[in-house]
Biopython code that builds the backbone (N, CA, C, O; Angstrom):
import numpy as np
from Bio.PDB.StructureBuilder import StructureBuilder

atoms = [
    (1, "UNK", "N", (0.829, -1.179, 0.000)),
    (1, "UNK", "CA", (0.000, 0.000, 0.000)),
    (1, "UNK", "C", (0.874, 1.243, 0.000)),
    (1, "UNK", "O", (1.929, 1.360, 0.623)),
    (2, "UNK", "N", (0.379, 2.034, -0.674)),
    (2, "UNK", "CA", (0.941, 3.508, -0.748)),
    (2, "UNK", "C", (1.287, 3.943, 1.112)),
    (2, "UNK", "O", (0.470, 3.813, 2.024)),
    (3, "UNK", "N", (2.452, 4.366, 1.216)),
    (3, "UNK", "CA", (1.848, 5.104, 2.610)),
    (3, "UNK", "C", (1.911, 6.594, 2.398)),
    (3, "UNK", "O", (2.244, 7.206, 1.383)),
    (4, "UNK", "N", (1.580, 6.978, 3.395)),
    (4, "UNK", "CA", (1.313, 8.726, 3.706)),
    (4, "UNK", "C", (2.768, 8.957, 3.071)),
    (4, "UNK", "O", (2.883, 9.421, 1.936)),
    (5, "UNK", "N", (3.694, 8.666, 3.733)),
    (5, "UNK", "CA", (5.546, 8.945, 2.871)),
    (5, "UNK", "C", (5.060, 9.785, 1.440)),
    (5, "UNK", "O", (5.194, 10.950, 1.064)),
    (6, "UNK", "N", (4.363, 8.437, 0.797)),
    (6, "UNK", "CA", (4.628, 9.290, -0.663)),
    (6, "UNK", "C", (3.592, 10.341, -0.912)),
    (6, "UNK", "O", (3.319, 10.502, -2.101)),
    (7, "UNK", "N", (3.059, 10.971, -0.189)),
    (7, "UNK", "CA", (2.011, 11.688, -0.570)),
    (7, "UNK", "C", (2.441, 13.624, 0.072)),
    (7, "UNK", "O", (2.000, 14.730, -0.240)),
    (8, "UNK", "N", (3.240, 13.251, 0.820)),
    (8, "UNK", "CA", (4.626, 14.215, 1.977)),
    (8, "UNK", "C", (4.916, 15.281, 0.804)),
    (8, "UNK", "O", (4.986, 14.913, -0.369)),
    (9, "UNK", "N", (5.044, 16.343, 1.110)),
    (9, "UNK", "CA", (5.880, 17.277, 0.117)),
    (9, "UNK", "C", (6.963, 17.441, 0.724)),
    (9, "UNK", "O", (7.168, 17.379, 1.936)),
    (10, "UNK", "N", (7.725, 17.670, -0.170)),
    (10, "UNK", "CA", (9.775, 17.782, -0.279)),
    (10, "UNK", "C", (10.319, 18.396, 1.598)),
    (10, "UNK", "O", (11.200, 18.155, 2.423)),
    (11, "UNK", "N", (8.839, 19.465, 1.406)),
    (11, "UNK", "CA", (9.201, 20.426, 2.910)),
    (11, "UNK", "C", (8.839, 19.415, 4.089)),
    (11, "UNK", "O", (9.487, 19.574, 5.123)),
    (12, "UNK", "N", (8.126, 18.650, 4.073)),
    (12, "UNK", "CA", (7.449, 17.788, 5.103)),
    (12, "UNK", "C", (9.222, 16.493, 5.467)),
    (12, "UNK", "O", (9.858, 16.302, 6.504)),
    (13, "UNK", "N", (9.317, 16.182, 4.692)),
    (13, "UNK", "CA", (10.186, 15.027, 4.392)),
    (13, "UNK", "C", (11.426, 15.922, 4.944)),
    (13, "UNK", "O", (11.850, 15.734, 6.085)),
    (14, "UNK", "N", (11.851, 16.662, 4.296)),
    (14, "UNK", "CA", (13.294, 17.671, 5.386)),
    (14, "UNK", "C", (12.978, 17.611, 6.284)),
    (14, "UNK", "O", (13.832, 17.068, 6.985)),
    (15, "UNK", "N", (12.185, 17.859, 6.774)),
    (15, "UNK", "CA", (12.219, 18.474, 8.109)),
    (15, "UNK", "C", (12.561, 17.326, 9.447)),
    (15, "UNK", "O", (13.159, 17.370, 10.522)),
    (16, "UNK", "N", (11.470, 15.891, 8.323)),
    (16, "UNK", "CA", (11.289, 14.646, 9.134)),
    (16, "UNK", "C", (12.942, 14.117, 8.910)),
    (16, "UNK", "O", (13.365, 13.331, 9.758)),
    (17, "UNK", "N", (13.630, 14.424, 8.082)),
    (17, "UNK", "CA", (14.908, 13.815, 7.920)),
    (17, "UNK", "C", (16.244, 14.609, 9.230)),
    (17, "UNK", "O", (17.069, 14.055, 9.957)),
    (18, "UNK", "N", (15.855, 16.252, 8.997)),
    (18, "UNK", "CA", (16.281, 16.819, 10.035)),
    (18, "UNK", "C", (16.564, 16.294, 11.381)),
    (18, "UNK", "O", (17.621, 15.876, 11.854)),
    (19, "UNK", "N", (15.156, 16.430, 11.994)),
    (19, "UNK", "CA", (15.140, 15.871, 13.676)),
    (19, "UNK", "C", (15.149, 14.498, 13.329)),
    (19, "UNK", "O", (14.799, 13.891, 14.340)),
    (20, "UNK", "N", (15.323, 13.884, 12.614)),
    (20, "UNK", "CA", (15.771, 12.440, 12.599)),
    (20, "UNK", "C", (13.699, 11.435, 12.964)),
    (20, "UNK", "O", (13.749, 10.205, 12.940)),
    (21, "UNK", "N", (12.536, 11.956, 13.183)),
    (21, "UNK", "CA", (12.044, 11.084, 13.676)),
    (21, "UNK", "C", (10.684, 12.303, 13.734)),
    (21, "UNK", "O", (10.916, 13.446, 14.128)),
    (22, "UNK", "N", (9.285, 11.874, 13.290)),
    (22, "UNK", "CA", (7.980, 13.232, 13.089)),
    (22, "UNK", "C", (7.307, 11.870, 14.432)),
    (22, "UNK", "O", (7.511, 10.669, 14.611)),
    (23, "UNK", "N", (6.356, 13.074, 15.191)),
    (23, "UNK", "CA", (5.317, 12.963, 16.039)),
    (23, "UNK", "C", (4.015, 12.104, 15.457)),
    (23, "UNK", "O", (3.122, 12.544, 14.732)),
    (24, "UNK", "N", (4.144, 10.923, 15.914)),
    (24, "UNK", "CA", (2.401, 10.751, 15.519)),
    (24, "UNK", "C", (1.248, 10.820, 16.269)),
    (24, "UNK", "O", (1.530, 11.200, 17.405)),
    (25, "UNK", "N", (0.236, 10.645, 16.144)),
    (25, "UNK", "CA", (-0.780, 9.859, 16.907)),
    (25, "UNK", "C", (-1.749, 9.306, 16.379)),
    (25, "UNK", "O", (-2.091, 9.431, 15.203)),
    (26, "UNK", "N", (-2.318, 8.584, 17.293)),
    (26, "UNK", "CA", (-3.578, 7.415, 17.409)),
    (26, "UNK", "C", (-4.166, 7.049, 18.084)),
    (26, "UNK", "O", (-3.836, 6.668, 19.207)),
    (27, "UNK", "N", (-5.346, 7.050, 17.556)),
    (27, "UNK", "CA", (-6.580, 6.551, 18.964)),
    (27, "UNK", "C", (-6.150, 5.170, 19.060)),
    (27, "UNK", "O", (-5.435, 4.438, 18.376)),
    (28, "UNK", "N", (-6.845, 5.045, 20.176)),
    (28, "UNK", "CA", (-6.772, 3.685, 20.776)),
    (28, "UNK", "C", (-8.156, 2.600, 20.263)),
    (28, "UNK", "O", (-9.317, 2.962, 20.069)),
    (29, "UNK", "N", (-7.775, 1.658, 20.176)),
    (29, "UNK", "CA", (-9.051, 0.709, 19.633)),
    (29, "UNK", "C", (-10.147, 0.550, 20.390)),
    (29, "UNK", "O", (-11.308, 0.390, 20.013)),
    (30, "UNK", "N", (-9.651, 0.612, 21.642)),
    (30, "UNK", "CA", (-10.526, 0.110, 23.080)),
    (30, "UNK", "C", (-11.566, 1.424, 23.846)),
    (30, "UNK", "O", (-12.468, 1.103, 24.620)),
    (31, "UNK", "N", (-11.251, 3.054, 23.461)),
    (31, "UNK", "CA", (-11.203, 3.757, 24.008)),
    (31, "UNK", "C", (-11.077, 5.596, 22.489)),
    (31, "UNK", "O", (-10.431, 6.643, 22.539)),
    (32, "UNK", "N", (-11.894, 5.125, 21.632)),
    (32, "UNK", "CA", (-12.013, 6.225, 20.447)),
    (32, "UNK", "C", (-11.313, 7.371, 21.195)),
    (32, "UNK", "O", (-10.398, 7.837, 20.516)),
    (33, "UNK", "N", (-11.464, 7.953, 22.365)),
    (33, "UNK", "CA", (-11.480, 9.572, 22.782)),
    (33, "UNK", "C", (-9.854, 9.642, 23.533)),
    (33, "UNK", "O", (-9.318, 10.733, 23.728)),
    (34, "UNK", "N", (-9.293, 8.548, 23.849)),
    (34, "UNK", "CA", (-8.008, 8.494, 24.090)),
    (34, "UNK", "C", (-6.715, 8.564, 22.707)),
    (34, "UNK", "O", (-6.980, 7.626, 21.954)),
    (35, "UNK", "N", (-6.095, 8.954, 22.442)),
    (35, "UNK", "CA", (-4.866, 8.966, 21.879)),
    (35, "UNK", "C", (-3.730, 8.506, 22.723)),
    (35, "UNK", "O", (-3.573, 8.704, 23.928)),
    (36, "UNK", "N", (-2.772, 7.698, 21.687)),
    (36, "UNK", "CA", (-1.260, 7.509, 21.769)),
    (36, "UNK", "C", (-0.217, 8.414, 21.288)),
    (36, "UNK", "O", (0.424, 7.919, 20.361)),
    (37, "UNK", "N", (0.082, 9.371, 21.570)),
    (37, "UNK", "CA", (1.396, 9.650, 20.836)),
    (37, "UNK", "C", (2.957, 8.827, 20.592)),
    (37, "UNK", "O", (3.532, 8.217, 21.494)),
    (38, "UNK", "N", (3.462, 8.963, 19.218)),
    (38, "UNK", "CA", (4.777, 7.919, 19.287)),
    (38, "UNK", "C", (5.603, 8.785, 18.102)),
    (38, "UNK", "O", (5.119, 9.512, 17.234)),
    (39, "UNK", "N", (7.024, 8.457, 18.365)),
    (39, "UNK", "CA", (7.772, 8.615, 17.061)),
    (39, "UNK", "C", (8.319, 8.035, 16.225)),
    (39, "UNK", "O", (9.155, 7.229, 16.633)),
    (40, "UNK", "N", (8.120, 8.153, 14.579)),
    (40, "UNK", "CA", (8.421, 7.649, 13.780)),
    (40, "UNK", "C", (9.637, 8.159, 13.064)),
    (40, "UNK", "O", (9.857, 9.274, 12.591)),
    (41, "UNK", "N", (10.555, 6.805, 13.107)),
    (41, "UNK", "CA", (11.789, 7.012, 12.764)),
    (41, "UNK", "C", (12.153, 7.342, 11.176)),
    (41, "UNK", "O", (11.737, 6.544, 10.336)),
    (42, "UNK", "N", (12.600, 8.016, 10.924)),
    (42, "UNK", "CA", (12.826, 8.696, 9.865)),
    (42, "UNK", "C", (13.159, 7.223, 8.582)),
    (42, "UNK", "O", (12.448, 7.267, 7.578)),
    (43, "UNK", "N", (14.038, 6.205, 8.661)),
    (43, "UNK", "CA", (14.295, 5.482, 8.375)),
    (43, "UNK", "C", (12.723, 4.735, 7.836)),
    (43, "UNK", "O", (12.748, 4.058, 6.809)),
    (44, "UNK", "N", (11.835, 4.855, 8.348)),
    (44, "UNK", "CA", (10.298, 4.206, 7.667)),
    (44, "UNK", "C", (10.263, 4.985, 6.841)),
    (44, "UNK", "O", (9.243, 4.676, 6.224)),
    (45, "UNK", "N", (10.783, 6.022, 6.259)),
    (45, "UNK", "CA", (10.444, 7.182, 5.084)),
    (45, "UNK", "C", (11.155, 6.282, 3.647)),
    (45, "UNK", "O", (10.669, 5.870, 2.593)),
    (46, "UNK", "N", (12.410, 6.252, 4.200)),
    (46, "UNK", "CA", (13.334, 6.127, 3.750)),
    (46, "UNK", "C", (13.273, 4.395, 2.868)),
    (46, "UNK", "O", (13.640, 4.189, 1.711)),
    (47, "UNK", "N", (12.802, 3.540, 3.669)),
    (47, "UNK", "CA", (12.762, 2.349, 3.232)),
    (47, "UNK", "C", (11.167, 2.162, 2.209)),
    (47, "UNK", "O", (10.931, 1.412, 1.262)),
    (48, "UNK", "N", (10.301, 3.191, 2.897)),
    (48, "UNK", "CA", (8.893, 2.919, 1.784)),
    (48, "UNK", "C", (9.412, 3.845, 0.725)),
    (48, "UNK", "O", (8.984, 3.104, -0.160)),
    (49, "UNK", "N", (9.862, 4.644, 0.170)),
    (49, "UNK", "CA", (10.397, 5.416, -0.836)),
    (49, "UNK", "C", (11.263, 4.673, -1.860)),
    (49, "UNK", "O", (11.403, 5.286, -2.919)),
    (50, "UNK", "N", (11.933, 3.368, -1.765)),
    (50, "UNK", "CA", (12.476, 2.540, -2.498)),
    (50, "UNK", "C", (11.626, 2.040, -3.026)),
    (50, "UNK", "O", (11.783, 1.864, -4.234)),
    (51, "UNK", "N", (10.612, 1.676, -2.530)),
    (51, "UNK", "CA", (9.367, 0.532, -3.658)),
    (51, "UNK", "C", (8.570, 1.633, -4.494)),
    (51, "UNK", "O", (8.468, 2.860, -4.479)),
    (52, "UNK", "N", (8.025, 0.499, -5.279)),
    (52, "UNK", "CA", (7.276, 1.261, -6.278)),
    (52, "UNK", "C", (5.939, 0.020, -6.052)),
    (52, "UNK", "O", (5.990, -1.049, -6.662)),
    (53, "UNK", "N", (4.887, 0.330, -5.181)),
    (53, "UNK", "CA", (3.953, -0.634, -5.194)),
    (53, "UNK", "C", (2.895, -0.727, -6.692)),
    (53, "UNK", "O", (2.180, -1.660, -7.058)),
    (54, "UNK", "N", (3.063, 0.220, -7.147)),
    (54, "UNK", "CA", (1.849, 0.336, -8.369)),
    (54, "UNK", "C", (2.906, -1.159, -9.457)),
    (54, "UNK", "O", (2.448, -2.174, -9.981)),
    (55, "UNK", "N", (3.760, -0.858, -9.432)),
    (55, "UNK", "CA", (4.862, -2.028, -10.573)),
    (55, "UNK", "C", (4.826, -2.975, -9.661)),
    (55, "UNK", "O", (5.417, -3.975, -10.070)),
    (56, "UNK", "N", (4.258, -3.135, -8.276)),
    (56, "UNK", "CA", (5.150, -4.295, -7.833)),
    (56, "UNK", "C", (3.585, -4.741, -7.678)),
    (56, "UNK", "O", (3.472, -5.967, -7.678)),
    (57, "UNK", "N", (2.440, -4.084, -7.556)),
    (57, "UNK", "CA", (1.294, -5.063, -7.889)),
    (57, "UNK", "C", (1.164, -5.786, -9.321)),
    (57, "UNK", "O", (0.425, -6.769, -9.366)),
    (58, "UNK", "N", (1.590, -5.522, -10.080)),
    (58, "UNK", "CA", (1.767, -6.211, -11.243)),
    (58, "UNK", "C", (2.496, -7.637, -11.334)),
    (58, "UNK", "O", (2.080, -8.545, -12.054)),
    (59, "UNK", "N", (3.510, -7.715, -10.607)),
    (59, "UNK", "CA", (4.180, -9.051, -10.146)),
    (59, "UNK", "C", (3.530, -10.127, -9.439)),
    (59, "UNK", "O", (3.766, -11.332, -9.531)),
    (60, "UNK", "N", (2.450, -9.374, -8.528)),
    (60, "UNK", "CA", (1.372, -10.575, -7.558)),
    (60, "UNK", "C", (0.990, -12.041, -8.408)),
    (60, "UNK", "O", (0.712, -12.111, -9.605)),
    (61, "UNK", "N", (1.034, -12.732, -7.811)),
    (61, "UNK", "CA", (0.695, -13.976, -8.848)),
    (61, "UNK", "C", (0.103, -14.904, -8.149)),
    (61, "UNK", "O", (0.316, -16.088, -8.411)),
    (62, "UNK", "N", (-0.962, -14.427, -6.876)),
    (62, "UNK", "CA", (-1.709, -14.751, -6.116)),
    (62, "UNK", "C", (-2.968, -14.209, -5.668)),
    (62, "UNK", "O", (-3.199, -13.001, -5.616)),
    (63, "UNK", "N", (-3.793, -15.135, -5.340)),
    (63, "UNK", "CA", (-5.074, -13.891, -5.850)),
    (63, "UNK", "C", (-4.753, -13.133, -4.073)),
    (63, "UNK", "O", (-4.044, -13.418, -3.108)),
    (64, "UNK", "N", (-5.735, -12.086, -4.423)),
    (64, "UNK", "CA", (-5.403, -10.971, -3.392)),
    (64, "UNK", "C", (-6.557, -9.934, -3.055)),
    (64, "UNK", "O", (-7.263, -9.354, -3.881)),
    (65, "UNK", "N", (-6.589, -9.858, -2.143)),
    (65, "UNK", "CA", (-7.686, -8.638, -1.492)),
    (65, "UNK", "C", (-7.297, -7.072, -1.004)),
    (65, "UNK", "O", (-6.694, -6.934, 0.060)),
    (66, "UNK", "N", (-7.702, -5.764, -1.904)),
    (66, "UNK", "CA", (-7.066, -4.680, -1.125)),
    (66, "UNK", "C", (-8.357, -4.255, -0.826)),
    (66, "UNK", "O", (-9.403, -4.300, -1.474)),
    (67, "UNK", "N", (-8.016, -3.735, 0.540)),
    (67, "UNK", "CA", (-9.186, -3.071, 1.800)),
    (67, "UNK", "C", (-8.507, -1.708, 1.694)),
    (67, "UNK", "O", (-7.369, -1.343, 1.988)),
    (68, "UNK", "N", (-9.816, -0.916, 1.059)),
    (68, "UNK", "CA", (-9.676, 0.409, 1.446)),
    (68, "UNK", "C", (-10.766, 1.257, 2.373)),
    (68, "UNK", "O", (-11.936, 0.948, 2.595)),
    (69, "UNK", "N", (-10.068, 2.365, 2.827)),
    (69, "UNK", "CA", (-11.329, 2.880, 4.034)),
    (69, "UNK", "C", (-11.713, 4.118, 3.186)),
    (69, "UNK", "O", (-10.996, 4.736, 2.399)),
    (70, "UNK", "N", (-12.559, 4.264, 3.406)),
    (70, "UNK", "CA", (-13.364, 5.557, 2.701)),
    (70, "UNK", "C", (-13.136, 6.977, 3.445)),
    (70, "UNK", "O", (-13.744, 7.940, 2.978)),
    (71, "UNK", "N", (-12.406, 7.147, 4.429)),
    (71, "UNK", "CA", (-12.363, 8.864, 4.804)),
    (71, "UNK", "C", (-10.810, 8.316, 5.575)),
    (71, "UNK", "O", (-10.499, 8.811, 6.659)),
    (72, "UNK", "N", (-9.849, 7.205, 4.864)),
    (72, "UNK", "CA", (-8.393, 7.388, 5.147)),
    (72, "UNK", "C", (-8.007, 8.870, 4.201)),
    (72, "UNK", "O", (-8.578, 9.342, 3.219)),
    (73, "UNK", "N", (-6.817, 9.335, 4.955)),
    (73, "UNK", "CA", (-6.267, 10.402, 4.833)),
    (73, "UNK", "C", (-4.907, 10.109, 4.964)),
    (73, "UNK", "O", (-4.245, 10.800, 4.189)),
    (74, "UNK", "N", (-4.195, 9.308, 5.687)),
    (74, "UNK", "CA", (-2.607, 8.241, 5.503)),
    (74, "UNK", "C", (-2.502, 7.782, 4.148)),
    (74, "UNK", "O", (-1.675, 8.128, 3.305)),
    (75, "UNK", "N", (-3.744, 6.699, 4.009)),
    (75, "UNK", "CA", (-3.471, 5.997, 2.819)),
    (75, "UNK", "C", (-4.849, 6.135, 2.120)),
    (75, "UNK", "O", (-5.757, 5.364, 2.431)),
    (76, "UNK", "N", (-5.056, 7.261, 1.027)),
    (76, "UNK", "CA", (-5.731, 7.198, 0.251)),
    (76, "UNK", "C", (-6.570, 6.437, -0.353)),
    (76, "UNK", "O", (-5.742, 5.916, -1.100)),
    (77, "UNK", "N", (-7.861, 5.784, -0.733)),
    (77, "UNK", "CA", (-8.687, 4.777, -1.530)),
    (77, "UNK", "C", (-8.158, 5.249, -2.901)),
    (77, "UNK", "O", (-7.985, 4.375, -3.751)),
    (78, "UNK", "N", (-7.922, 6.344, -3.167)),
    (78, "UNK", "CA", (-7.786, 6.436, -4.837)),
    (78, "UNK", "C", (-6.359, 5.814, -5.109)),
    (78, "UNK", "O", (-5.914, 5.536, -6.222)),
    (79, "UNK", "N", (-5.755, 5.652, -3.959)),
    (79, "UNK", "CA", (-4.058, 5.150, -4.154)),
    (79, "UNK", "C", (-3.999, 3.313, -4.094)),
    (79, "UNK", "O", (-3.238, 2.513, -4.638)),
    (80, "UNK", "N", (-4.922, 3.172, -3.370)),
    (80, "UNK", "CA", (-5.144, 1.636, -2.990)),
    (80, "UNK", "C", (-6.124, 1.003, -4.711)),
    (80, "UNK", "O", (-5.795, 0.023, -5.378)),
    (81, "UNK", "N", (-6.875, 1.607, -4.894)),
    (81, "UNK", "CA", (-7.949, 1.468, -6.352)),
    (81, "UNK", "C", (-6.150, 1.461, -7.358)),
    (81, "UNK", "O", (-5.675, 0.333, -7.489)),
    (82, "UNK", "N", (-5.574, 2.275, -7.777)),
    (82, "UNK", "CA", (-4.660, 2.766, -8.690)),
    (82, "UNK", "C", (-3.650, 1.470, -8.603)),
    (82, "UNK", "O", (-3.187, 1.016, -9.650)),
    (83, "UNK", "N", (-3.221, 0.714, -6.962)),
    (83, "UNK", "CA", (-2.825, -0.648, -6.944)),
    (83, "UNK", "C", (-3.454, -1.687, -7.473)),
    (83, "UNK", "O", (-2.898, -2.511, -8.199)),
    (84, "UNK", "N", (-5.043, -1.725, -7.036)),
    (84, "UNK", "CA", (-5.581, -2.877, -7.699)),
    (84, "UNK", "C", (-5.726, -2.774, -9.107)),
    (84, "UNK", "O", (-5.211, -3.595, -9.867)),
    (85, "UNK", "N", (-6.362, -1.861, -9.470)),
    (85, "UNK", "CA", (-6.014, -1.387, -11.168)),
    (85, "UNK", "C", (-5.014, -1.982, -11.904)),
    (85, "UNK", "O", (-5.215, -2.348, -13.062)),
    (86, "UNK", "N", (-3.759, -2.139, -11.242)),
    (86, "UNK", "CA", (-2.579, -2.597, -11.527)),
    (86, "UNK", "C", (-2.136, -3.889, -11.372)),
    (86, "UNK", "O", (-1.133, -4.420, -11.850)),
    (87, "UNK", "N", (-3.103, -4.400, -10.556)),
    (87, "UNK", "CA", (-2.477, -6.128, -10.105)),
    (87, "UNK", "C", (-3.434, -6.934, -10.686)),
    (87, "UNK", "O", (-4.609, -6.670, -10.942)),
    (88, "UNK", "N", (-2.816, -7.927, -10.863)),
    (88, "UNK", "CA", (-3.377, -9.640, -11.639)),
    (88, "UNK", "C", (-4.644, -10.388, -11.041)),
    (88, "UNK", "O", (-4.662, -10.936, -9.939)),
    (89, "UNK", "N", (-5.520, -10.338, -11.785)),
    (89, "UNK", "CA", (-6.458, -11.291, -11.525)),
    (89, "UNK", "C", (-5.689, -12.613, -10.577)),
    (89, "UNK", "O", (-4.481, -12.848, -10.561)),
    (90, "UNK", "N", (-6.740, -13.350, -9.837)),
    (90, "UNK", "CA", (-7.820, -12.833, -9.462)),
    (90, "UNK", "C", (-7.301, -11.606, -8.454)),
    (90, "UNK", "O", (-6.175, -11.143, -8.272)),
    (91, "UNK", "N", (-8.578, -11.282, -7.887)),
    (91, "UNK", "CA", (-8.378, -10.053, -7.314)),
    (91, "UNK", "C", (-9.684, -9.167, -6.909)),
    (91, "UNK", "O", (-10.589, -9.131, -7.742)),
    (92, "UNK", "N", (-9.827, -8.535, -5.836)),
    (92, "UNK", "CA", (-11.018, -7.938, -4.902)),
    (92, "UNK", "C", (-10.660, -6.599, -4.337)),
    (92, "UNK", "O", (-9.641, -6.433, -3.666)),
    (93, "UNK", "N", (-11.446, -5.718, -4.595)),
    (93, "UNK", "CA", (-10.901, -4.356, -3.957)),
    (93, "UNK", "C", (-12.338, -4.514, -3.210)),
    (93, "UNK", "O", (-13.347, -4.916, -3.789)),
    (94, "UNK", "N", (-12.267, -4.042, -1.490)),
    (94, "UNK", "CA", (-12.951, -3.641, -0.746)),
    (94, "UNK", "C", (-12.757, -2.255, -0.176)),
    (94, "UNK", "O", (-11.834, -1.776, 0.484)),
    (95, "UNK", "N", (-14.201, -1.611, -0.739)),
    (95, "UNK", "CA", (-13.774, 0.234, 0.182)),
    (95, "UNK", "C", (-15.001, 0.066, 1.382)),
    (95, "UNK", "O", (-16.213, -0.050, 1.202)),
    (96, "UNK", "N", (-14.300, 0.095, 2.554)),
    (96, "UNK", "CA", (-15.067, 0.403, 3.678)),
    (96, "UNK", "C", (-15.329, 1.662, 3.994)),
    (96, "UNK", "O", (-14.583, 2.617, 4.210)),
    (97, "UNK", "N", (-16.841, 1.512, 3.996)),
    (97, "UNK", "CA", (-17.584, 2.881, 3.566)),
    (97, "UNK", "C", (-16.975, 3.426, 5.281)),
    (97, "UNK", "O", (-16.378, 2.576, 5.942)),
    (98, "UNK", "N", (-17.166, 4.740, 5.837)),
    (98, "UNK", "CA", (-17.690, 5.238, 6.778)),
    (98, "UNK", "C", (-16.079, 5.453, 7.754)),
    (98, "UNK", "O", (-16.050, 6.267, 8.677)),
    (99, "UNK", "N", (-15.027, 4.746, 7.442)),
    (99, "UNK", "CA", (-13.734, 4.563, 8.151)),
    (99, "UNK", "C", (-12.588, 5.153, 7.857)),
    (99, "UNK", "O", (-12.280, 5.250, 6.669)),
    (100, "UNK", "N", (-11.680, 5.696, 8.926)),
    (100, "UNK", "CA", (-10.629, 6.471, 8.641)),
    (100, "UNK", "C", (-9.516, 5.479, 8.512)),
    (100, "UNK", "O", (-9.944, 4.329, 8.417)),
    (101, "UNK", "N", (-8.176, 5.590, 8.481)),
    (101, "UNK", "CA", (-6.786, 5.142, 9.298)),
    (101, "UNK", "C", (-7.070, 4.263, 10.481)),
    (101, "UNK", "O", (-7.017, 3.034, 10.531)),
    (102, "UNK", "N", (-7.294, 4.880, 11.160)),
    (102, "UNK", "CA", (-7.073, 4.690, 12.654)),
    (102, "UNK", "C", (-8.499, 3.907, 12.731)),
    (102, "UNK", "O", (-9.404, 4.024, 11.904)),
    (103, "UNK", "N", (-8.512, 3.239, 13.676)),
    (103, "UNK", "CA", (-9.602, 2.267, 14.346)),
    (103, "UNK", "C", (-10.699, 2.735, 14.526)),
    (103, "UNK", "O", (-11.581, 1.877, 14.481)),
    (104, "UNK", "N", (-11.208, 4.227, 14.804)),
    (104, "UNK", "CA", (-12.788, 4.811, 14.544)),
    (104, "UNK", "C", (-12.735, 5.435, 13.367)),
    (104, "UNK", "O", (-13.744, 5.968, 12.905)),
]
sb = StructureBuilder()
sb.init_structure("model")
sb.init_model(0)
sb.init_chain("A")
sb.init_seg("    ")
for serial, (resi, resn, name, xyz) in enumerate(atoms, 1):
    if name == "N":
        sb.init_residue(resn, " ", resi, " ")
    sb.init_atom(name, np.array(xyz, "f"), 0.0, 1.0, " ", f" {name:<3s}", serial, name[0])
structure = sb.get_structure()
């Protein structure tokens, strides 16, 4: 799947390369109104930026299911659709209506 990485502009990505590591958060599964904060190491930028998932769904040679959420904002449905578009029968795209990223 696409992540948020590639969707980052040039200024977002310096900055995360700078301090070495960007702020996240996330609700909790158990508890919608609670958040986690954590940091993400710069190095997850760095290693999803080598692939090219749109060419590398083309290689699949197993059937396969992509789940997309309908109000993600990390990982796009039009980016997850643009993978399946691209990969080998057989094959199932699911968009879950009503769902973000995160667990609510």
């Amino acid at each position: 799947m696409p992540s948020s990485n590639q969707t980052k502009s040039g200024k977002i990505i310096e900055e995360w390369k700078e301090k070495g590591f960007k702020m996240s958060t996330r609700d909790l599964p158990n508890d919608k109104n609670k958040n986690r904060k954590y940091r993400v190491k710069f190095f997850h930028i760095e290693d999803s930026l080598q692939y090219d998932v749109v060419e590398d769904a083309r290689k699949i040679e197993v059937p396969v299911i992509f789940i997309a959420r309908e109000l993600d904002t990390t990982c796009l449905p039009k980016y997850v659709k643009e993978i399946y578009d691209n990969a080998n029968e057989p094959k199932k795209f699911i968009l879950t209506p009503g769902i973000g990223h995160d667990y609510c």
